[in-house]
C-alpha positions, 0 to 999 in steps of 0.5 A: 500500500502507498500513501502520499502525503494528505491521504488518510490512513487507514485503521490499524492495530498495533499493541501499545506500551501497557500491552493492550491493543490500540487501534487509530480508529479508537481516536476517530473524533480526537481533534488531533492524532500524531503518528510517530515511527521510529526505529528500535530503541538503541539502535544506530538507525 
């Protein structure tokens, strides 16, 4: 799949840091939504 920027992203699940699954439409209504992807925590990347 490939987006360009403006494009709205699909729903998704990932598990967040308590453990319990989240889900970006679990924010559907939330004024903003911030995605941040990084690399693993002490790595060189």
């Amino acid at each position: 799949m490939s987006l360009s920027v403006g494009d709205q992203a699909p729903d998704f699940k990932l598990p967040g840091t308590s453990g319990a699954e989240v889900s970006l439409s679990g924010f559907q209504g939330a004024q903003n939504v911030v995605l941040v992807f990084y690399t693993a925590d002490s790595t060189s990347g």
